[in-house]
N, C-alpha and C positions, 0 to 999 in steps of 0.2 A: 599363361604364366601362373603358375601355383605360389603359396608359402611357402614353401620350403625350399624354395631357390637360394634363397641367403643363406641358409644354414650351413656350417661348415661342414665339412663331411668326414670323417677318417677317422685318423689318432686321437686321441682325447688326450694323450701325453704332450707339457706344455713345458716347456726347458728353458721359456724366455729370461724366467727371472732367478735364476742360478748365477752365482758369483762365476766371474770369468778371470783372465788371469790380469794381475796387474787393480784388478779394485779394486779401495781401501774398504771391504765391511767387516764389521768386526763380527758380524755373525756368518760362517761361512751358510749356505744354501747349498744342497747338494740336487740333483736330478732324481725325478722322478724312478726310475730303474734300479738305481743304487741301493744296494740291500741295506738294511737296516739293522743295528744291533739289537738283540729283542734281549730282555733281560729276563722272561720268563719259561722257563725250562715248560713247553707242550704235555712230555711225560708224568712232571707232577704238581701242575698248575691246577688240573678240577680232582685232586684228592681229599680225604676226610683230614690227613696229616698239616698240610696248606693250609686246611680251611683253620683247622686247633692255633697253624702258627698265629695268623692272618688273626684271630681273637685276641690271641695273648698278647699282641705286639698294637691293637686296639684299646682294650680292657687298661683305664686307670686305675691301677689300683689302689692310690691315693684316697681315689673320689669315690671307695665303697665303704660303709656304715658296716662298722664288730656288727652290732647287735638288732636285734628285729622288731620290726616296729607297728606288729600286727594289734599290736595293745594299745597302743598309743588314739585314746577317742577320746570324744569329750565328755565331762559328769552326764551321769542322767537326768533327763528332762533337759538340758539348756538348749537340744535341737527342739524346732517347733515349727509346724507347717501352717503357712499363712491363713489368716480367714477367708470367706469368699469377697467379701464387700472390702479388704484391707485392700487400700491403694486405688480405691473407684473413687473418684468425683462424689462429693455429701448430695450435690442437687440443689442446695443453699447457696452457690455463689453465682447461679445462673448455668452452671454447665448440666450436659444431660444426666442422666443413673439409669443402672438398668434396676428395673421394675421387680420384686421376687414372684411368685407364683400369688402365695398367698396375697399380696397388693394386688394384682391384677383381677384378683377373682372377685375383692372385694369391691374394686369398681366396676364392676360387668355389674355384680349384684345391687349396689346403688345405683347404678345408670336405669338399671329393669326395675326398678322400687320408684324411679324419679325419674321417669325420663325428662331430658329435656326438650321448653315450650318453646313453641315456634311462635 
């Protein structure tokens, strides 16, 4: 006995739930086969033409700005790139810091000047 005994086999077209006659839906349901109205002409659906319409009928043209706003920055000097230690923990309230070079070198070099006694 295999899996694929249950599976159905055939048509894949399924017509069950199509309006029949006499039932009140207000949206009718057509079959599967039934051709479909296509609204878009094949011939000049992938053209440069289309694509121009397809923009222009896109394109607000409410929501574009006269004028150019390539100038538009702020005075000089008021941009400013943070320090390194800006926004690090002090060290003072019990949280950790990181260490700068020169700190660290100066404790190697009292640690070898003093070591500590056992």
């Amino acid at each position: 006995m295999s899996d694929t005994e249950n599976i159905p086999q055939g048509d894949s077209v399924d017509n069950d739930y199509t309006s029949r006659t006499g039932q009140k839906e207000h949206i009718p349901v057509q079959k599967d086969e039934d051709p479909v109205e296509d609204p878009i002409d094949p011939n000049t659906a992938d053209s440069d033409q289309q694509l121009a319409r397809d923009e222009n009928e896109a394109i607000d043209k409410s929501n574009i700005m006269e004028g150019r706003t390539r100038g538009a920055t702020k005075q000089q000097g008021t941009y400013r790139e943070p320090g390194d230690d800006e926004g690090l923990p002090s060290g003072e309230d019990g949280t950790s810091r990181i260490a700068t070079t020169k700190q660290t070198d100066d404790s190697i070099d009292a640690e070898i000047q003093n070591p500590p006694r056992k």
